[in-house]
N, C-alpha and C positions, 0 to 999 in steps of 0.2 A: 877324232877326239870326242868324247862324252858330256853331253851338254852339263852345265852346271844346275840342279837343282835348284827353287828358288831358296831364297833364304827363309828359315823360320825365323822371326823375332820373338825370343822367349820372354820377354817381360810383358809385351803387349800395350797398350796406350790407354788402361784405364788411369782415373785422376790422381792418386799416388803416385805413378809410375812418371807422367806428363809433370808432377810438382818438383818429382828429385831435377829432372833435365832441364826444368825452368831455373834454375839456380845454375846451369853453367855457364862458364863466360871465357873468352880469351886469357883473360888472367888466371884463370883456376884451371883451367882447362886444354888451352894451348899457349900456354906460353914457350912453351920451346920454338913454334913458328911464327912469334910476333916478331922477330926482326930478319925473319924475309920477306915481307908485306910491305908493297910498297904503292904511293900513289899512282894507276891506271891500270891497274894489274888484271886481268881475266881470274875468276877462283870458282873453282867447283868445289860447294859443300854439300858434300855427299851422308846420306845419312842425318839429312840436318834436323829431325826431331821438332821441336815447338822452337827452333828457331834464333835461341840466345844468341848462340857462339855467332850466328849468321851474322845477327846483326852488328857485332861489332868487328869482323872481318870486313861488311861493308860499308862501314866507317872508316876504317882503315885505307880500303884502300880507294876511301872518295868519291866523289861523283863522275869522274874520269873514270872508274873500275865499272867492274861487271862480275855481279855474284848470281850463281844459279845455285838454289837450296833445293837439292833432287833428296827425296824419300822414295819407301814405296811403300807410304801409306797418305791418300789421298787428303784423309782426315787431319792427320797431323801437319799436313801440307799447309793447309788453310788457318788453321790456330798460328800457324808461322808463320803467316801472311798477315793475317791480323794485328801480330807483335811487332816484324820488321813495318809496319807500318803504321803503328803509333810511336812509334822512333823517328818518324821523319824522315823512312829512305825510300828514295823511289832508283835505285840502282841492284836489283831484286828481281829475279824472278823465278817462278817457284814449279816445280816438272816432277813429276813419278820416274821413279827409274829402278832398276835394278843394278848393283854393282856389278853385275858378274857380267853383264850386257848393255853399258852403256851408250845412252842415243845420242855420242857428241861424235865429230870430229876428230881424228889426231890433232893431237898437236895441237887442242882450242885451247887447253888455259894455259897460263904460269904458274899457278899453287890449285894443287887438289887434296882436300883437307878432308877426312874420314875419325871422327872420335866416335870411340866403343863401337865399332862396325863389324870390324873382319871379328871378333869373338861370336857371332851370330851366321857369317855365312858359312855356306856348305865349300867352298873352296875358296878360302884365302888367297893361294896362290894365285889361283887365275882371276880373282878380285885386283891384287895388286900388278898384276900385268894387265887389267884393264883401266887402273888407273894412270900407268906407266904410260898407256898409249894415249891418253887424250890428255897429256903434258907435253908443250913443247918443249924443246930442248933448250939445255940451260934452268928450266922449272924445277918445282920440287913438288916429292906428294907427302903429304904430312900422316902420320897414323897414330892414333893412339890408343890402348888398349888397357884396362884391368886384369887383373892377375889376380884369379879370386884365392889360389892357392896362399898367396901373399895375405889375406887378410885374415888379422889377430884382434885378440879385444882380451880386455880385462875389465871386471874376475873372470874368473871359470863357468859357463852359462851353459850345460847342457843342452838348451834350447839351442843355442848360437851353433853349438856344434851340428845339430842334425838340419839345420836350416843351412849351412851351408854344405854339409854332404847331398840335400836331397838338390839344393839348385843345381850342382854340379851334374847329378846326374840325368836330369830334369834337361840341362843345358844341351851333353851330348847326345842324350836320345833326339833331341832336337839337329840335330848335324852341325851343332856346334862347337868352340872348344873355351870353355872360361878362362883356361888360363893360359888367356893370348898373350898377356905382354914380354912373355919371356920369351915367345916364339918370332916375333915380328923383326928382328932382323935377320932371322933365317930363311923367314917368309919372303923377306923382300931381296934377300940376294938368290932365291929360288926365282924369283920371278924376274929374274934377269936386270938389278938394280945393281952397280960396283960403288957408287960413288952413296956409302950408308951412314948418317951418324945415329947411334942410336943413344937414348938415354932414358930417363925415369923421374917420375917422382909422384908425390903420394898425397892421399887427402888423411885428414884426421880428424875426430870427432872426440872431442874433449872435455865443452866446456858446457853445464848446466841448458845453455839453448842451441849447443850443436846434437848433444845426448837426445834432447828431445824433439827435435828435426829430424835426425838420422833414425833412430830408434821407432819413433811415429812413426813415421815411412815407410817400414819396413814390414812393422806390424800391421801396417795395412794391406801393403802390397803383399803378404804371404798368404793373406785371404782373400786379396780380392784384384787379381791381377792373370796374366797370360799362364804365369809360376804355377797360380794355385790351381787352374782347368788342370793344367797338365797333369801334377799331381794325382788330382782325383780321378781322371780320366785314365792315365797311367796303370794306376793303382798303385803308386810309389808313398800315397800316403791318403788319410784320410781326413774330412775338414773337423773331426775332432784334435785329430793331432796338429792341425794345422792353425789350431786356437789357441793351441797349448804352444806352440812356438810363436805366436803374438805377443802371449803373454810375457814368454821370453822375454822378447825385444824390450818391451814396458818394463819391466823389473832391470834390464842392462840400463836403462834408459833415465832409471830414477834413481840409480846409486850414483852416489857422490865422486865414487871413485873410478868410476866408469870411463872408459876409455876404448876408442876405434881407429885402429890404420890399415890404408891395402896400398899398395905400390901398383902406378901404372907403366907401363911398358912405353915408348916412346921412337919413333924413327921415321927421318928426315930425308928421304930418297933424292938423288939429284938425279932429275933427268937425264 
């Protein structure tokens, strides 16, 4: 068998990028797996970024639990540590890893939780049978993915348009695939999962200080993020064009009538 490539992360860890992910939480974010978290529970958060979602999985599941927040970037490790630990948890700890090769045991956790991951590596599949395996049985592994094909906005934004053709393409030169959410219960009965619920649901940006949260962000991050190297480096676009779709974002961002949804993909493997 062919070893897995490492993952590319196309967004990259500059400060826009680190702001959207500081705003995730179990609520927004995984609520599909809050009521199988339970107090003493072993949990692998994989892909855990700056840390949010960590921290309130090991809340969840108490001083009795055991949360390991593997990344595989060192930098972003440490900001997460810094977080879960002005929260007052010392039931943490925090490891480099790579999904496709993880350094656990079979059978170390009871929930292995992954948000926006497998859209970034180079084989989902064999991502999701590596998480398969270091869930004991009776566990579950939690996944949740964006469907960028799913994301619409009103008005009509010429910017908006070409800012999401070029991530998409941007995404899979990178060996990835944007629009995982609609994939992941194929993904996971590929990788040898029978017992799948899968489900969805969606973020939205509506309101005068969501508009300019989401919209901010975006026009940051299209200049100055993992996206826009690629871009330039690519030659899929240049940082003149890439001003002119800021600007986008900024004009989406200050009409009144302004409006953003994408659908994420969702699925709950049982061991």
């Amino acid at each position: 068998m062919t070893a897995s490539k490492p993952a590319v992360y196309t967004h990259g860890h500059q400060e826009p990028v680190l702001r959207s992910h500081r705003s995730r939480t179990v609520e927004n974010s995984a609520a599909y797996l809050r009521d199988h978290l339970r107090p003493g529970q072993a949990v692998l958060d994989i892909g855990c970024g700056p840390g949010t979602i960590t921290a309130d999985l090991a809340e969840l599941v108490g001083p009795d639990g055991r949360v390991v927040a593997a990344d595989a970037s060192a930098e972003v490790l440490d900001e997460a540590a810094r977080y879960v630990a002005g929260r007052g948890l010392s039931n943490v700890v925090f490891e480099v890893a790579d999904v496709h090769h993880l350094p656990y045991a079979d059978g170390e956790f009871d929930v292995v939780h992954a948000h926006q991951v497998l859209q970034h590596v180079t084989d989902p599949v064999g991502a999701l049978r590596e998480l398969r395996r270091v869930t004991a049985e009776g566990g579950v592994v939690a996944v949740r993915d964006v469907d960028y094909a799913t994301m619409t906005w009103y008005p009509e934004a010429p910017a908006l348009d070409r800012w999401l053709e070029l991530y998409r393409r941007i995404a899979r030169h990178n060996g990835g695939e944007p629009d995982a959410g609609r994939r992941l219960l194929s993904w996971a009965r590929e990788a040898g999962f029978t017992e799948v619920a899968a489900t969805s649901s969606s973020w939205t940006y509506a309101t005068p200080e969501q508009r300019a949260w989401w919209g901010g962000l975006w026009a940051e991050r299209i200049v100055d993020s993992g996206i826009a190297r690629a871009a330039v480096a690519e030659g899929f676009a240049d940082e003149a064009e890439l001003a002119r779709i800021a600007a986008g974002w900024q004009d989406w961002a200050a009409d009144e009538d302004g409006w953003f949804a994408m659908l994420h993909g969702e699925v709950l493997a049982r061991r």
